[in-house]
VOGU-3710 file (C-alpha; in Angstrom, 3 decimals, decimal comma):
1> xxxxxxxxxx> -12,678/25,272/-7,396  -9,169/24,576/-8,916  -8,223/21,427/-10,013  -5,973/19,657/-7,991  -3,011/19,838/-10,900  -3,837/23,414/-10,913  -3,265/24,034/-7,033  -0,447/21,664/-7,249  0,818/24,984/-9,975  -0,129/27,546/-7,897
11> xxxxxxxxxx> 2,446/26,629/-4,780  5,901/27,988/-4,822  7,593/25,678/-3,463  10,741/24,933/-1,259  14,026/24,414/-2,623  14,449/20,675/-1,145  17,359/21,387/1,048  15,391/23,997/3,217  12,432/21,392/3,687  15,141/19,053/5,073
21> xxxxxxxxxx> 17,022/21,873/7,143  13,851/22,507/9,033  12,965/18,927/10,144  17,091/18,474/11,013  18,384/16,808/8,364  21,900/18,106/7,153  21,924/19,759/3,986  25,145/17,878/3,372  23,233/14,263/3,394  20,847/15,410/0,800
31> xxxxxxxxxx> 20,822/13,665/-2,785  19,145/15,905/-5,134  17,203/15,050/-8,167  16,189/18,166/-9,107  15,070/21,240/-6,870  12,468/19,679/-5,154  12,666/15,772/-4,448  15,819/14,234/-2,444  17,106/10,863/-1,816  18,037/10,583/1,980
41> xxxxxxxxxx> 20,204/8,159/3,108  18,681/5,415/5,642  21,896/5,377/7,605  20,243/8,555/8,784  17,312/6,385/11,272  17,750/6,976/14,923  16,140/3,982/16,647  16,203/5,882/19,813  13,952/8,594/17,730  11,862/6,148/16,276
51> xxxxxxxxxx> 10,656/4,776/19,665  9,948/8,358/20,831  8,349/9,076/17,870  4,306/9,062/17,957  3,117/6,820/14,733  -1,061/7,675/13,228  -2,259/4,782/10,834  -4,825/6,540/8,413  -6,694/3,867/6,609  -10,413/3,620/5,684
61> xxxxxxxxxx> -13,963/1,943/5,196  -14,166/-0,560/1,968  -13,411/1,235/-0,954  -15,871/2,270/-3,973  -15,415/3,492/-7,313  -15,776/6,830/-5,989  -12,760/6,961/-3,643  -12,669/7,809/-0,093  -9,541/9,764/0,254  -6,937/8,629/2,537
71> xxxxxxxxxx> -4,415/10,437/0,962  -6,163/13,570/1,436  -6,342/12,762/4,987  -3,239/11,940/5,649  -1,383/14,877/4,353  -4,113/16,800/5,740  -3,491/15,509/9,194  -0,401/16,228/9,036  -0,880/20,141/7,984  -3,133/20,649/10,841
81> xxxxxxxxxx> -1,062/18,739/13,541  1,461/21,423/12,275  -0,921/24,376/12,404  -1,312/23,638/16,011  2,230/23,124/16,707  2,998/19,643/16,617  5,837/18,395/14,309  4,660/16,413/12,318  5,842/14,520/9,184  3,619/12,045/6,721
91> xxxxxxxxxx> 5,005/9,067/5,344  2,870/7,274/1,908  3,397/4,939/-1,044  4,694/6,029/-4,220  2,299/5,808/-7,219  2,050/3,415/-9,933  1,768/4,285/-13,662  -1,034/1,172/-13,526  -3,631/3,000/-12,061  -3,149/6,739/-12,777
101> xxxxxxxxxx> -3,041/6,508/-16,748  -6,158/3,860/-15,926  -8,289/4,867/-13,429  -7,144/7,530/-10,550  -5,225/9,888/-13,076  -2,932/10,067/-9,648  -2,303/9,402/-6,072  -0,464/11,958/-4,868  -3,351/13,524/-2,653  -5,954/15,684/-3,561
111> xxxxxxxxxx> -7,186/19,541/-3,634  -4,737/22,004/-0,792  -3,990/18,762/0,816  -1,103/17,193/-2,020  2,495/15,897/-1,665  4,210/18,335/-4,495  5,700/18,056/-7,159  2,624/16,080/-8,131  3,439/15,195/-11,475  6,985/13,777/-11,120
121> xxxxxxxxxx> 5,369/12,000/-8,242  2,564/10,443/-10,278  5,484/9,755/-13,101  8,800/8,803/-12,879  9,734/10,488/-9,929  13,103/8,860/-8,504  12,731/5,910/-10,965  12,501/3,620/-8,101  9,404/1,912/-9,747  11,585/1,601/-12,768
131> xxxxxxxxxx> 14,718/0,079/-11,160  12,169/-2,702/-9,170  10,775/-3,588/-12,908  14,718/-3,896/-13,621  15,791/-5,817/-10,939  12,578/-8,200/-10,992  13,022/-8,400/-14,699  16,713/-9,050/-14,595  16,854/-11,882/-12,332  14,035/-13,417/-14,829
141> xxxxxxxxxx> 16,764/-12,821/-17,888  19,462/-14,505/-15,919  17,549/-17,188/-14,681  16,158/-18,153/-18,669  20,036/-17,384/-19,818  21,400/-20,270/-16,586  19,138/-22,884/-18,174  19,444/-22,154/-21,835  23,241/-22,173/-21,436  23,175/-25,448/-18,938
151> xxxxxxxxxx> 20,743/-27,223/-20,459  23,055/-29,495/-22,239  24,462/-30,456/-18,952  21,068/-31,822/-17,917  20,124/-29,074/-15,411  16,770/-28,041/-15,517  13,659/-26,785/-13,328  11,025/-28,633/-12,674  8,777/-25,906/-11,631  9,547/-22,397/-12,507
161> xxxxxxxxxx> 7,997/-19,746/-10,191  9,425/-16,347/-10,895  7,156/-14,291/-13,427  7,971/-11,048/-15,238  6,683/-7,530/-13,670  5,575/-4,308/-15,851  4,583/-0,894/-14,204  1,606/-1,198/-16,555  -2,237/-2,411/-16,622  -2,179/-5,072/-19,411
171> xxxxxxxxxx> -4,201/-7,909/-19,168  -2,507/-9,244/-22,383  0,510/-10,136/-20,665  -1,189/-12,150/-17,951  -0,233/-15,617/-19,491  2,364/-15,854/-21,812  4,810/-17,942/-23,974  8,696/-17,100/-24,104  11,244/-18,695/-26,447  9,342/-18,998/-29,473
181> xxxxxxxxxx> 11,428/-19,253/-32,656  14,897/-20,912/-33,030  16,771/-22,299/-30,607  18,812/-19,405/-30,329  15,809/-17,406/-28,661  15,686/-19,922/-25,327  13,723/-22,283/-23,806  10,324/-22,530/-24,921  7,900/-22,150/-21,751  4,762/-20,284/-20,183
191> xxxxxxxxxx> 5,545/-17,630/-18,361  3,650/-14,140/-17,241  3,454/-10,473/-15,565  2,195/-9,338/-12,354  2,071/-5,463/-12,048  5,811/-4,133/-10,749  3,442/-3,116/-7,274  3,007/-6,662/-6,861  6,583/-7,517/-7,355  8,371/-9,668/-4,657
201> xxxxxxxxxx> 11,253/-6,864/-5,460  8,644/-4,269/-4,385  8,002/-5,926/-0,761  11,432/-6,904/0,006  12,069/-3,160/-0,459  10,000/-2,108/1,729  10,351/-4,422/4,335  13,640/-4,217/4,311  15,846/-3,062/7,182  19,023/-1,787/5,560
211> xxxxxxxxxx> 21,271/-2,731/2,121  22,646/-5,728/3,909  19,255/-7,043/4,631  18,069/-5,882/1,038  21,562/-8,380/-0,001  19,529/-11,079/2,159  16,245/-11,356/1,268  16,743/-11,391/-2,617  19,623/-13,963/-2,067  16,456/-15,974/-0,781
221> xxxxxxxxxx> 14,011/-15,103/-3,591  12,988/-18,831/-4,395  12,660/-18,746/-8,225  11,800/-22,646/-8,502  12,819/-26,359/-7,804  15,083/-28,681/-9,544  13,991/-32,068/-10,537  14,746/-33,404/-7,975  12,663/-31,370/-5,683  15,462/-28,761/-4,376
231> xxxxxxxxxx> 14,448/-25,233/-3,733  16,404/-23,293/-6,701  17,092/-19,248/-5,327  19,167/-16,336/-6,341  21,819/-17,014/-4,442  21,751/-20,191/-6,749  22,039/-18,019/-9,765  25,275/-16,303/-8,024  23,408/-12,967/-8,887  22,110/-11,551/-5,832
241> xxxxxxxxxx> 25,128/-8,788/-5,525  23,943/-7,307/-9,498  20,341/-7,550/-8,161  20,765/-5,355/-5,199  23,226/-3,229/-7,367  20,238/-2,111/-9,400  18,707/-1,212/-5,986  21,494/0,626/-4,541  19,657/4,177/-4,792  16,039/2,750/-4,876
251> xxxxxxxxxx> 16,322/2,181/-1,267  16,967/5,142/0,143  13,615/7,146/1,325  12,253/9,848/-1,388  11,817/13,487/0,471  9,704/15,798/-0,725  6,801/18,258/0,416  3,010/19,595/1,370  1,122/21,799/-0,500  2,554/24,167/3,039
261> xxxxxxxxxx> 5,551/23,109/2,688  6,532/20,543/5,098  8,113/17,292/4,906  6,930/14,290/3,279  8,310/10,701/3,160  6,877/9,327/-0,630  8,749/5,618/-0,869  7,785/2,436/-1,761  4,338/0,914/-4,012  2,615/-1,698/-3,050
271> xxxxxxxxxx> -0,732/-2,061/-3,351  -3,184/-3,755/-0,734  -5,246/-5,394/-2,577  -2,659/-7,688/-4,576  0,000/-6,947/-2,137  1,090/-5,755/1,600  0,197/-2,294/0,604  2,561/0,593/2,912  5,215/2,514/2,245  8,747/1,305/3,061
281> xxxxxxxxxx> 9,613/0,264/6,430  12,910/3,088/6,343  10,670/6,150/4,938  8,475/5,274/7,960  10,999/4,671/10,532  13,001/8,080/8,945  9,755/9,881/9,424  9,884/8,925/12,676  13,598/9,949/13,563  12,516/13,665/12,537
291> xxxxxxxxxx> 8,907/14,130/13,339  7,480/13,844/16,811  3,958/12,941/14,920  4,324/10,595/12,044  1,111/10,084/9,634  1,240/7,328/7,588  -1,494/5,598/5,636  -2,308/1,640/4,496  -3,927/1,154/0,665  -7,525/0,631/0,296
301> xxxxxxxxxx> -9,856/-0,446/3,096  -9,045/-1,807/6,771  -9,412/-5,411/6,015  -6,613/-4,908/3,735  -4,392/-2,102/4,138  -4,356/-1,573/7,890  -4,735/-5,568/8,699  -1,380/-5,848/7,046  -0,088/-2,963/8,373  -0,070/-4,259/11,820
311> xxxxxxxxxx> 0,449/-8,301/11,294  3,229/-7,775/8,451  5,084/-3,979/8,550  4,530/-3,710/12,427  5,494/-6,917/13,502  8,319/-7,060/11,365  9,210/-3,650/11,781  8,463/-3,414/15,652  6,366/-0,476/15,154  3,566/0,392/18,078
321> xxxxxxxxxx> 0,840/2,613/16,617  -0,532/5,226/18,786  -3,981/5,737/17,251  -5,843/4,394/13,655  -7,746/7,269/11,685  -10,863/5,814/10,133  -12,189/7,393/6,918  -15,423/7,161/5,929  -17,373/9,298/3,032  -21,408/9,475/2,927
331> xxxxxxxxxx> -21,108/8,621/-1,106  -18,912/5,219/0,230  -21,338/4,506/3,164  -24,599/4,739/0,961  -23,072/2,360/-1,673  -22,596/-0,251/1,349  -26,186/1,224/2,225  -27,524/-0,095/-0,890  -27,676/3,027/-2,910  -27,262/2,315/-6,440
341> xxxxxxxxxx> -23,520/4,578/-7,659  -25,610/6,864/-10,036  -28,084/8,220/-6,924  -25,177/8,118/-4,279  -24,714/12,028/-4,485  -28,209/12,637/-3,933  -29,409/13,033/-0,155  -30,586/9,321/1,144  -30,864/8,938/4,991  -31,762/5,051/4,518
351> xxxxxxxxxx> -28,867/4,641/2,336  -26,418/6,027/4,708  -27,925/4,433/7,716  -27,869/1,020/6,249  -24,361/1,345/5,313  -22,728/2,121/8,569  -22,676/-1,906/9,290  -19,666/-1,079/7,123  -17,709/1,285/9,062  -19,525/-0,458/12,302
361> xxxxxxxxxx> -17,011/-3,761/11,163  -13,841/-1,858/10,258  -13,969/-0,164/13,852  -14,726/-3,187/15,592  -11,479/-5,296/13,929  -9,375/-2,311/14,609  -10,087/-2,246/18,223  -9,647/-6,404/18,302  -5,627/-5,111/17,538  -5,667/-3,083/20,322
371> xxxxxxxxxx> -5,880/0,504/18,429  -8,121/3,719/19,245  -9,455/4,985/16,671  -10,616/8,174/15,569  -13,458/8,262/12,668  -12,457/11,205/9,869  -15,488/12,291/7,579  -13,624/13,299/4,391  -15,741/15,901/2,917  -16,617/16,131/-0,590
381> xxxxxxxxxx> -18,712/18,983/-2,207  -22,409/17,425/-2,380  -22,006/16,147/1,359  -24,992/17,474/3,262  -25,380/18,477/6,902  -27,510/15,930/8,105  -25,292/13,235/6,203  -22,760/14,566/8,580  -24,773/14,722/11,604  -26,220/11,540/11,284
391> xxxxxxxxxx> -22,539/10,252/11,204  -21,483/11,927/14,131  -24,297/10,718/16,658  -23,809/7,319/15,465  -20,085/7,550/16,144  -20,028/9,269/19,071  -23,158/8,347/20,832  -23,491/4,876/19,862  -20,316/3,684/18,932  -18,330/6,055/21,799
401> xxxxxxxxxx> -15,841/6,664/19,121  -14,305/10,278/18,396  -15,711/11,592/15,412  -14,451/14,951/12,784  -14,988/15,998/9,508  -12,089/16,628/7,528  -12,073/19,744/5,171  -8,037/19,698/4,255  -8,954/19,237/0,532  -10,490/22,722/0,403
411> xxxxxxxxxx> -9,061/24,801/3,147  -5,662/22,580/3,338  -3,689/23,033/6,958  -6,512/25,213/8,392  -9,410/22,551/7,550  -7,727/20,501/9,486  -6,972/21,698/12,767  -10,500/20,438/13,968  -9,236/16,793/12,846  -5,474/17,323/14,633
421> xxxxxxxxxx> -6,792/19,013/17,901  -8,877/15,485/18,104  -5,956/13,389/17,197  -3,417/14,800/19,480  -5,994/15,360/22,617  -6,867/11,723/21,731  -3,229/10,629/21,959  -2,637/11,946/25,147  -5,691/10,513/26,712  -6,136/7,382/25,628
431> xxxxxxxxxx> -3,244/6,190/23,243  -3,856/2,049/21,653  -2,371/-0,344/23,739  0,412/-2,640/22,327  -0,965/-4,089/19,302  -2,579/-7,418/19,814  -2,163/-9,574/16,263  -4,573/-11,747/14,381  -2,345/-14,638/14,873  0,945/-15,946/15,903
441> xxxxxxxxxx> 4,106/-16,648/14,435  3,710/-20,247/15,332  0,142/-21,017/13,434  0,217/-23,251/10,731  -0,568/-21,072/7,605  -5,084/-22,603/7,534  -4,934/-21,414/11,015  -3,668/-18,174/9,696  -5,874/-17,398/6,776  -8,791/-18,913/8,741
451> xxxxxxxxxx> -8,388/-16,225/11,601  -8,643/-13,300/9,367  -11,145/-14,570/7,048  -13,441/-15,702/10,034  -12,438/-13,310/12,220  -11,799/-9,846/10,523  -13,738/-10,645/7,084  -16,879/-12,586/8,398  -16,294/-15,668/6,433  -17,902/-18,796/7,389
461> xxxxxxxxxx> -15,750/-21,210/5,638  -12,228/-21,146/3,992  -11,774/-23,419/1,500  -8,977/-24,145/-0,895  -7,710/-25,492/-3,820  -5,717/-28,613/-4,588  -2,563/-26,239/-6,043  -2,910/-24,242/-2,937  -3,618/-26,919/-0,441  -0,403/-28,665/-1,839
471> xxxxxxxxxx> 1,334/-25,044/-1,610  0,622/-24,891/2,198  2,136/-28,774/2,163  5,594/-27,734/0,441  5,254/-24,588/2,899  5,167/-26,810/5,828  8,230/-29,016/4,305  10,025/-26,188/3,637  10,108/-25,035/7,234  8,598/-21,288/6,352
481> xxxxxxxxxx> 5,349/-21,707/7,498  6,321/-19,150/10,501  5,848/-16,130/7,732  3,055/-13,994/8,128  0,181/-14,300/5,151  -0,394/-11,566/2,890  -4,056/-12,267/1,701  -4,809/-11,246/-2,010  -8,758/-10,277/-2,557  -10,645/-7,584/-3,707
491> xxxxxxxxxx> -11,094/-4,566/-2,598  -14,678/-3,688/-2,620  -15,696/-6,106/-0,050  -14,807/-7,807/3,071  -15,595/-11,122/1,196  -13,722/-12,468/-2,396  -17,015/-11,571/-4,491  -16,382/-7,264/-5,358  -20,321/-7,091/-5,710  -20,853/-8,077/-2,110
501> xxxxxxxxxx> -20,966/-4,393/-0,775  -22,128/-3,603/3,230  -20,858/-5,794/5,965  -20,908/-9,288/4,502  -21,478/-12,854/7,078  -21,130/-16,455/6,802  -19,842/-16,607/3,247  -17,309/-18,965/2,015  -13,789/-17,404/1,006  -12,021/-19,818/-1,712
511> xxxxxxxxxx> -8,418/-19,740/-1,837  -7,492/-20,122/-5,439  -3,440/-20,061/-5,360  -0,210/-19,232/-3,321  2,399/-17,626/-3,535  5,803/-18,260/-1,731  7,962/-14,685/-1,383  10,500/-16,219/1,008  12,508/-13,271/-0,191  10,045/-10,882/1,215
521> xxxxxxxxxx> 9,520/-13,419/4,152  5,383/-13,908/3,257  3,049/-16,242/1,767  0,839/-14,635/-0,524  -2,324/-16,431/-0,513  -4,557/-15,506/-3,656  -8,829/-15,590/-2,817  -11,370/-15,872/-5,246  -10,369/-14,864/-8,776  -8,312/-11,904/-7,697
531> xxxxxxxxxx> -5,566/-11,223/-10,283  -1,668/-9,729/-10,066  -2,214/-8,044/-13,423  -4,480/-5,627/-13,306  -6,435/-4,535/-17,069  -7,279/-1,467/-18,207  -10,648/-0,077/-17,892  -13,054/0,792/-20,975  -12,151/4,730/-20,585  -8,936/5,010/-19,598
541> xxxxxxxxxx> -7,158/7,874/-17,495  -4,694/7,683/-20,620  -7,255/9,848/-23,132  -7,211/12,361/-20,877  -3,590/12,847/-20,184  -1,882/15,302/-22,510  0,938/18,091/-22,699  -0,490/21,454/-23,317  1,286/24,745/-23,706  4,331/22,463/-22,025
551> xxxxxx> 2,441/21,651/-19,037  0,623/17,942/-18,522  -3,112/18,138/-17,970  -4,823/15,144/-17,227  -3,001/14,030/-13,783  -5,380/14,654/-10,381
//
């Protein structure tokens, strides 16, 4: 088969214009940048729509090294809910430069299932990744320039808590030192870098309801305290007008289009691992003014991606979810199973048995918010038919839960009608109910992290640190302990420890660190050694990235 790059070549695509024509969008309100990718103003959102509008969650089992696929899914979903006649629109996350020159090589979807033009996607694409990095990295330049130039007049910060972001793995610039040298070069003090995807830029962004609320929340961005314990904010600085000035096209939703043509929503980075992981807010709710079906998806596993989903983007957003697509893969439920990651291609009924605890949890939290769910097997090539079967009983026998296999990837729109016929007749019949959240808006932030460690992850015990205990204390003085949490942990297991694989019990999740974004209105609470920076693996995506003949090879 094709490589995904090499599909991606093979479509002739839209001019941009047409793809919005057909979902309704005036040709007049489109912002080109280039033939194929638009800007589209938010002023276009039709609450009215929105409400009408029927929203899928696609999110997934714990992740492994050998990916599940959401993406896939998702655009797939929406190709088939189109082949059968629904109007349907998807709505994802824009990639990061982090992870596809160091592990993925992209995220942009996979085989006849891909948002095009793939590689400006994976890139630079709009440059809103770029102008976050700017924004986030600008307030840090103003802030060091306000107390180099004042500190003769005795002003100071006690406590700086605004880091630098970079678009790039680099462990190297984890922990640094800034100012070295003369005088002339600043204030001499530790500093560091998250990844731009963790930036509280990045979240504000996409939580954001409009330019004046964008204004807002980074007027609120708390970048320290003063010595004598006063919060110290952007609106402090007097910058928060040149901050959201470098924003002023980032916010707008990024249009672009299947692999078939139709409309897709790319806006927004954040991952869910080290952040709230969805797409912006406005791409989702503009989705939703022009698609009857809206397919959107949450980053990595259930615990992560979709928990937020629903206690941060839906309650802040007032979105009501009509159904949650589960993914699971046999090669991700055999590595829960036990099955060591060399053998996990190779047929193993014990394997996959003893790995459905996995999936068994994820379906059991998403039904405590309220959601049906539909389990999606996303195919890959060495899957057997007895893998599949053995799936499909369990689902739909034991666990009374509809159950599909997915085959978008290969057969694009028409592998897929299987999977939309479900969704759709599953809609109808039994739709969720109004989502039910982990906790309330009026639990102190323990009670908080202790319900969905306890209750979603398994953990027995939540203990915490003396910086973070005395975070939660300047929380509670602060009077923002109302925020929802935004719990930082691995990804490869329900519990802080990414060798724990399966369905994990009674362990104890440590809380190392938080962090306050009362710009994005959420405390970020940091478990186990989990770190904003990601590093580089030993064989990077990087050496196999290249321009040949004019074209880039190496993306997928």
């Amino acid at each position: 088969m094709k490589t995904d790059i090499e599909i991606a070549r093979s479509i002739e695509l839209k001019k941009i214009k047409r793809v919005a024509e057909e979902i309704g969008i005036p040709r007049e309100e489109v912002e080109n940048y280039g033939r194929y990718i638009a800007k589209i103003p938010e002023r276009l959102i039709d609450e009215k729509r929105v409400k009408e509008s029927r929203l899928i969650l696609v999110t997934a089992i714990t992740a492994t090294p050998t990916g599940i696929g959401k993406t896939t899914v998702s655009v797939g979903l929406a190709l088939g809910l189109n082949k059968i006649g629904r109007r349907a629109i998807v709505a994802l996350r824009e990639p990061s430069l982090g992870p596809c020159f160091g592990m993925k090589g992209g995220a942009a979807g996979g085989g006849y299932a891909q948002v095009l033009p793939m590689e400006k996607i994976n890139l630079h694409f709009t440059g809103d990744f770029h102008a976050i990095t700017s924004a986030h990295n600008m307030i840090s330049a103003l802030l060091d320039n306000h107390l180099y130039q004042n500190q003769a007049k005795g002003f100071g910060l006690k406590e700086i808590l605004w880091r630098r972001v970079l678009d790039v793995n680099d462990r190297s610039l984890r922990s640094i030192v800034v100012g070295l040298g003369p005088k002339s070069n600043g204030i001499t003090q530790e500093s560091g870098f998250d990844i731009t995807a963790a930036s509280e830029i990045m979240a504000i962004l996409c939580l954001a309801s409009g330019i004046d609320d964008l204004r807002r929340r980074i007027d609120n961005i708390l970048l320290g305290f003063t010595y004598d314990d006063q919060p110290f904010t952007v609106k402090d600085l007097g910058v928060g007008g040149a901050i959201t000035a470098l924003l002023k096209d980032a916010i707008h939703p990024n249009l672009v289009q299947t692999t078939e043509g139709t409309a897709a929503f790319v806006h927004g980075g954040p991952f869910a691992n080290i952040a709230h992981g969805c797409n912006s807010l406005l791409a989702t709710k503009m989705a939703m003014t022009y698609g009857d079906y809206v397919v959107t998806e949450a980053g990595f596993s259930a615990d992560l991606g979709a928990e937020k989903f629903y206690n941060i983007k839906c309650r802040r957003g007032g979105l009501q979810p009509c159904l949650t697509v589960l993914v699971a893969t046999a090669q991700g439920l055999k590595m829960h199973g036990g099955v060591p990651l060399t053998r996990i291609k190779e047929l193993d009924m014990e394997g996959l048995r003893a790995g459905l605890s996995n999936l068994d949890k994820h379906l059991r939290n998403l039904r405590a918010f309220g959601q049906t769910v539909v389990v999606v097997f996303n195919r890959f090539a060495d899957d057997s038919a007895e893998e599949m079967e053995l799936l499909r009983r369990h689902c739909e026998q034991e666990l009374g839960v509809g159950f599909v296999v997915n085959d978008a990837y290969a057969q694009g729109g028409e592998g897929a009608v299987e999977m939309a016929r479900l969704v759709a007749d599953t809609i109808e019949r039994n739709p969720s109910k109004p989502l039910r959240f982990t906790y309330e808006d009026g639990d102190t932030v323990r009670q908080k992290v202790e319900k969905i460690a306890t209750g979603l992850y398994g953990a027995g015990v939540v203990t915490y640190s003396n910086a973070a205990s005395n975070r939660i204390k300047l929380i509670e003085k602060m009077g923002i302990a109302h925020y929802p949490v935004c719990i930082a942990k691995t990804q490869y297991s329900f519990s802080a420890d990414p060798k724990q694989y399966g369905s994990v019990e009674g362990f104890e999740l440590h809380i190392k660190d938080i962090v306050i974004n009362n710009g994005a209105e959420m405390i970020v609470v940091i478990a186990g050694e989990m770190l904003r920076m990601p590093g580089l693996p030993k064989d990077p995506q990087a050496l196999r990235i290249d321009i040949v003949d004019g074209q880039i090879e190496g993306l997928s």
